[in-house]
C-alpha positions in Angstrom: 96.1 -27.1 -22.6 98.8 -30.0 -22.4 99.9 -30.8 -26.0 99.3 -34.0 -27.5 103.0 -35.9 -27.7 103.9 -36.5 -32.0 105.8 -40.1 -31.8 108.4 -40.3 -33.7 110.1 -43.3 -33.9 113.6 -44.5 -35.6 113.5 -47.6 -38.4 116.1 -49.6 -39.8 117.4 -49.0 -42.9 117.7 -52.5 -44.2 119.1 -53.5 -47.9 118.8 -57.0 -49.0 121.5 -57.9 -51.5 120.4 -61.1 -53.5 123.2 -63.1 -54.5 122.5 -64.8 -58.1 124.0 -68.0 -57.7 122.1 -70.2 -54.7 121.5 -73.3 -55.8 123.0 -75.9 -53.1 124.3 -75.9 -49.7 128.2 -75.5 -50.4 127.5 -72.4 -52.7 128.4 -69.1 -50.9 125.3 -67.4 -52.5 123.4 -69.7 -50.9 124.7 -69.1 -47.7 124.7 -65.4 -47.5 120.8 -66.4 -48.2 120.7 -68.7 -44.7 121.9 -65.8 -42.9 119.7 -63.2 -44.4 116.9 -65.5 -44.0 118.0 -65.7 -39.9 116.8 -62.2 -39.9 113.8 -62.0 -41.4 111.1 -62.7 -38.1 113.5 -59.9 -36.2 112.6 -57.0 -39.1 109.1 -58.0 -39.6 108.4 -57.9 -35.8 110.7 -54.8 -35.8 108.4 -53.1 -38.4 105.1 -54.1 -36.4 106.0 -53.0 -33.1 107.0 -49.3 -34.9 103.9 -49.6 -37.2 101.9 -49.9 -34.3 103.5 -47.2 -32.3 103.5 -44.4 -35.0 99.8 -45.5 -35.4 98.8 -45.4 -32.1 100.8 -42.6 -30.7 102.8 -44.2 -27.7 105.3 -46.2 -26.8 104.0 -47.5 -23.8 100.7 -48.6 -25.3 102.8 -51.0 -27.4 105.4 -52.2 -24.7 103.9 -55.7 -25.2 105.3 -55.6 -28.6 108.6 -54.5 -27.8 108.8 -57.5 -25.4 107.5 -59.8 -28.8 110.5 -57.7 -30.8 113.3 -58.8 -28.2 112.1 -62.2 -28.0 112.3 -62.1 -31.8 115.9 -61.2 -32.2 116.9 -63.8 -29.3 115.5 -66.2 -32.2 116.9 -64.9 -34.8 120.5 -64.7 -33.2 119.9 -68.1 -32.2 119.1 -69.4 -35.7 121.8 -67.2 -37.0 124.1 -69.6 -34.2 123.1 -72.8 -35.7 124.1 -71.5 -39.1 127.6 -73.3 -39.8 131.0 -72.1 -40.2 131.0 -71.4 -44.0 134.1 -73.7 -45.2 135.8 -72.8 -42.2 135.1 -68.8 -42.4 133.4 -67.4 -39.5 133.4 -63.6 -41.0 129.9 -63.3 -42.3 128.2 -65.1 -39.6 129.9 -63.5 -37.2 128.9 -60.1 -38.5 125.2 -61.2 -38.3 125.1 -62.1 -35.2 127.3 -58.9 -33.9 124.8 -57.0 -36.0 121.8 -59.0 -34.5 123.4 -58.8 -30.5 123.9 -54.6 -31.4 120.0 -54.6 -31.9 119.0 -56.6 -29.4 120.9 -53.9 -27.2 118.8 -50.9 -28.9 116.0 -52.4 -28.3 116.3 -53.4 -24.7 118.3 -50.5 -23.7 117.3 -47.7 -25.6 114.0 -48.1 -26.5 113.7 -48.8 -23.2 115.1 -45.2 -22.2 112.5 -44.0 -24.7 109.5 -45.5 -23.5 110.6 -44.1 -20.1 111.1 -40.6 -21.1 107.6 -40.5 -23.4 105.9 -39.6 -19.7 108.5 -36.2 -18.5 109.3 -35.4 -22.5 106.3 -32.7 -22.3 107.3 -31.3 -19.0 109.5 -28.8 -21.1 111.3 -28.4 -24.2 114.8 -29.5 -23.6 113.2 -32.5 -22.2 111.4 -33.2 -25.5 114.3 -32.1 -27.3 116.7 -34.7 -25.3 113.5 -37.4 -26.5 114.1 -36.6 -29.8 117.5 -36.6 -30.2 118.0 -39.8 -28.6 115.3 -41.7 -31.2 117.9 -39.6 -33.4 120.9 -41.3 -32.2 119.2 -44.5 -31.9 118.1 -44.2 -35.4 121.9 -43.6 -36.3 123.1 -46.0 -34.4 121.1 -48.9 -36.0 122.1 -47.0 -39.3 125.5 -47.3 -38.7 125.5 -51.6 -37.8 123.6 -51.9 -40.8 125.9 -50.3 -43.0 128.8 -52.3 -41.4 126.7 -55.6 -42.1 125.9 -54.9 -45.6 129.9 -54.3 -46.0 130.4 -57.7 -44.4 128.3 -59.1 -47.1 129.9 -57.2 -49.6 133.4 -58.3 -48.5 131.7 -61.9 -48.2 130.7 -61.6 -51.4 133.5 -60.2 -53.1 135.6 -63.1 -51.5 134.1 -66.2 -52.7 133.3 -64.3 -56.1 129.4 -64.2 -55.8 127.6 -61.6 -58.1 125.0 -59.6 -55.7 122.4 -57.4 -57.3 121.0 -54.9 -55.4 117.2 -55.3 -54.6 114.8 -54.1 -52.1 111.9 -55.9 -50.4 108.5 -54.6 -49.6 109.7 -54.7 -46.0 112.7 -52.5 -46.5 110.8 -50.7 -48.6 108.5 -49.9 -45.8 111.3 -49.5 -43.6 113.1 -46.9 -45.4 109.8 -44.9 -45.7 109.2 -45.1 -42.0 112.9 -43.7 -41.3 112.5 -40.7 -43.5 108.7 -40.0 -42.4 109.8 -40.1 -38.8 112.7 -37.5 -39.3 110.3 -35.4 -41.2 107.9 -35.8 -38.3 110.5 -34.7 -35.9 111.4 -31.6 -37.9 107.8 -30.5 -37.5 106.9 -31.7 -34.2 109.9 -29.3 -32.4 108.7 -26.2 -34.1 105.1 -27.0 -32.8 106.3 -27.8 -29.2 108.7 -25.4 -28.8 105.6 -22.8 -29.1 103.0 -24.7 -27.3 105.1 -25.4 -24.3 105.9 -21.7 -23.9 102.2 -20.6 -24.5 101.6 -23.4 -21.9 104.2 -21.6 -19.5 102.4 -17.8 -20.2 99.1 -19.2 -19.4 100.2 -20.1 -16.2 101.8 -16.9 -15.0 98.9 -15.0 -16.5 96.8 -17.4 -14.0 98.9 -17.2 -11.5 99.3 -13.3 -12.3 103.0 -13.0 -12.7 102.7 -10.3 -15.3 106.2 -9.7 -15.1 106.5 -13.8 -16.0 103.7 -13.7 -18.5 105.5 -10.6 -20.5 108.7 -13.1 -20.6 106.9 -16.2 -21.8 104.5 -13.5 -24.3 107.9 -12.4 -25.8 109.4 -15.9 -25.7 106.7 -16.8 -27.6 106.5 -14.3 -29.6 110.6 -15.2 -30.8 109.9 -18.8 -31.1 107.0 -18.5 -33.5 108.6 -16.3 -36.0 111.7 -18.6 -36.0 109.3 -21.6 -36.1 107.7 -19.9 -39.0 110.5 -19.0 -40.9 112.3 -22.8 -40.1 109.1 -24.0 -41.8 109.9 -21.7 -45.2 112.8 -23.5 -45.7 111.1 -26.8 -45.1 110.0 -28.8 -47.8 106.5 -31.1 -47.7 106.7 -34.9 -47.2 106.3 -37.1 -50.5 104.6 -34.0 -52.3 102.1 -33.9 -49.2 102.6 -30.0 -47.2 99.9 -30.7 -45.0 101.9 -31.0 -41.4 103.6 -28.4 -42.3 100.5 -25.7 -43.1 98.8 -27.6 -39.7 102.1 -26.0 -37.9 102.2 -22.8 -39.9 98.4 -22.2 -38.7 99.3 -23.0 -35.1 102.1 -20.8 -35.2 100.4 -18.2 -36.5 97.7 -18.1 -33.9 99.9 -18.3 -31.0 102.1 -15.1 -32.9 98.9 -13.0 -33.2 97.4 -14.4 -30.0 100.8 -12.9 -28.3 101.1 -9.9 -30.0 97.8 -9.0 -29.9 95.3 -10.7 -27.1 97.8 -11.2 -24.6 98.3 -7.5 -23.5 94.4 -6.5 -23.9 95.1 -9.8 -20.7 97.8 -8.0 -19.0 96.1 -4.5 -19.3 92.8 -5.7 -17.9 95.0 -6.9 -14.6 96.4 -3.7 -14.4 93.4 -2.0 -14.3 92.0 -4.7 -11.5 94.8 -4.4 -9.8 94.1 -0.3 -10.1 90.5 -0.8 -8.7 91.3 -2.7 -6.0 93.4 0.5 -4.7 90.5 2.6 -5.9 88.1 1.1 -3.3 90.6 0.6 -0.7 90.7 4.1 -0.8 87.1 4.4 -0.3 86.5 1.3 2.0 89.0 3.6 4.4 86.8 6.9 4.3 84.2 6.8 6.9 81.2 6.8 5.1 80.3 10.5 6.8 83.1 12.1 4.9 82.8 10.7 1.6 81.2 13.7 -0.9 78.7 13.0 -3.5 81.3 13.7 -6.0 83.5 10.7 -3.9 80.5 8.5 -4.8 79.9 9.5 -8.1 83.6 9.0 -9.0 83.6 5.6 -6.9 80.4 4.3 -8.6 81.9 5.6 -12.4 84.7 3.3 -11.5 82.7 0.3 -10.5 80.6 0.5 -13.8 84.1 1.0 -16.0 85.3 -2.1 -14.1 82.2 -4.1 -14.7 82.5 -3.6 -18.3 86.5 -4.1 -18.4 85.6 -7.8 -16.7 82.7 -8.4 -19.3 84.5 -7.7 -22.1 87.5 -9.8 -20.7 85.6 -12.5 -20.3 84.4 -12.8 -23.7 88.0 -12.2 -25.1 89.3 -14.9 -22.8 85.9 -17.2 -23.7 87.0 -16.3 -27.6 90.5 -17.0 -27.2 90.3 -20.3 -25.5 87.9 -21.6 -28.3 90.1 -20.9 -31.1 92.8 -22.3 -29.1 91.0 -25.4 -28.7 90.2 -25.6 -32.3 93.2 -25.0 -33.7 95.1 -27.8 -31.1 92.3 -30.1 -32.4 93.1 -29.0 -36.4 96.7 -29.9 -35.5 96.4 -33.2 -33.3 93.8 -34.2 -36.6 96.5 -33.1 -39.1 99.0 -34.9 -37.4 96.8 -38.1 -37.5 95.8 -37.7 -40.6 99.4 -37.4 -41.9 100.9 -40.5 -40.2 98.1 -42.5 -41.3 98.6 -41.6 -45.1 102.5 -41.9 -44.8 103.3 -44.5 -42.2 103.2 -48.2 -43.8 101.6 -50.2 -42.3 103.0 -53.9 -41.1 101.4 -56.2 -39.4 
């Protein structure tokens, strides 16, 4: 069964520092204000489009948004623009709009590589490994310009002797939630893939009947689980809530003991086709004049094991599929339910 893609998505870490003095246009507090205002339609738009696309799942569902968000920061570096030299020093505005371009190029660039990858990020797990680590470096990335604009400010700030108390709005609030969540997310997600994608590959060899390929993938599996299970040991819940984690615990669990100890009763039962099939080869090539009652009774002993072998496979395999439906539908829930509860939501 193809797994259902987590989205995880990287958010800006954005402080507001309010400066105390702002009460006309020469005053440098109120400045720093113009150009903090400048940015405000570019983070609200920001947090919408990655509201909307931890909500809904994928990127590519909300790539009208995206579109909205880049349209956004051209406005906001263009208001930023209009902003005036402050007494001559270019410094802070300059930052902004460096800061604002840097997004801007995120957006259009990386994001952009993101939403392309969503579609081949299942096809294995270094692909959806690469997926995650670029939202990761993205993530950083925009990290790293906002901590070089809030030191602009600072220096800003510190130059023209402004007192700045340091206060957060709802929206970087929200923001900051969304950053952490997403990581958390991550964490999770890999240790779920990772085990799905190779009970995925088994599947297919044990369809195909590679057993040789389905006792790698079974052991693979096998390996991946326990580490999974012990990565998830170490890993603490999100904001008091372990719920992702015991969905992945459960998962992991089943496709442990479904590799341990379904997969060979799987193998085993192919052997003993494959067995069979030399069995009555054997006995298709005796004319039928030679064969003894004893070749008959032995043939016919044979055909009723065989009968009972493919029943009672049937019924494992019938069984086995069930639970694995129900426990990829405990898991996609879980995984709902848990963004929904922990993902702000912007609008």
């Amino acid at each position: 069964m193809k797994s259902v893609l987590s989205i995880a998505f990287t958010l800006l870490f954005f402080v507001s520092y309010q400066p105390l003095n702002a009460q006309n246009a020469d005053d440098p507090g109120n400045y720093m204000t113009m150009v903090t205002k400048a940015q405000t339609e570019m983070n609200q738009k920001y947090m919408a489009y990655m509201s909307a696309a931890a909500h809904g799942r994928r990127v590519r569902k909300v790539e009208k948004m995206r579109q909205e968000v880049l349209q956004s920061i051209q406005n906001c570096k263009y208001n930023t623009t209009d902003i005036p030299y402050y007494k001559g020093d270019k410094t802070l505005r300059q930052s902004s709009i460096d800061y604002i371009q840097l997004i801007y190029n995120v957006f259009n660039e990386d994001y952009g590589k993101i939403v392309n990858m969503e579609d081949i990020a299942e096809q294995s797990y270094d692909e959806m490994q690469a997926y995650i680590l670029l939202q990761e470096k993205t993530s950083e990335k925009i990290h790293n310009a906002s901590t070089k604009m809030e030191e602009a400010s600072k220096t800003f700030a510190a130059k023209y002797n402004v007192k700045l108390i340091d206060s957060k709005s709802e929206l970087s609030d929200k923001m900051e939630i969304a950053a952490k969540l997403t990581h958390y997310e991550n964490q999770v997600y890999l240790l779920f893939f990772k085990c799905n994608w190779e009970d995925n590959q088994m599947m297919q060899a044990i369809n195909s009947k590679k057993l040789n390929d389905a006792e790698q993938a079974r052991n693979s599996l096998i390996r991946y689980a326990v580490e999974g299970l012990k990565g998830l040991d170490t890993l603490k819940s999100f904001d008091g809530d372990p719920s992702l984690a015991v969905s992945c615990r459960q998962a992991l669990e089943f496709y442990k003991k479904t590799a341990e100890k379904e997969i060979p009763k799987v193998t085993d039962f192919f052997l003993r086709e494959e067995n069979f099939g030399k069995i009555k080869k054997a006995m298709d090539s005796k004319p039928a004049g030679s064969r003894t009652q004893a070749d008959v009774d032995a043939f016919n002993k044979q055909v009723n094991e065989m009968n009972a072998a493919v029943s009672a496979y049937n019924a494992a395999n019938s069984q086995m599929d069930i639970s694995k439906t129900q426990v990829l539908n405990d898991w996609n829930k879980a995984e709902k339910i848990f963004a929904d509860t922990h993902m702000p939501h912007y609008k």
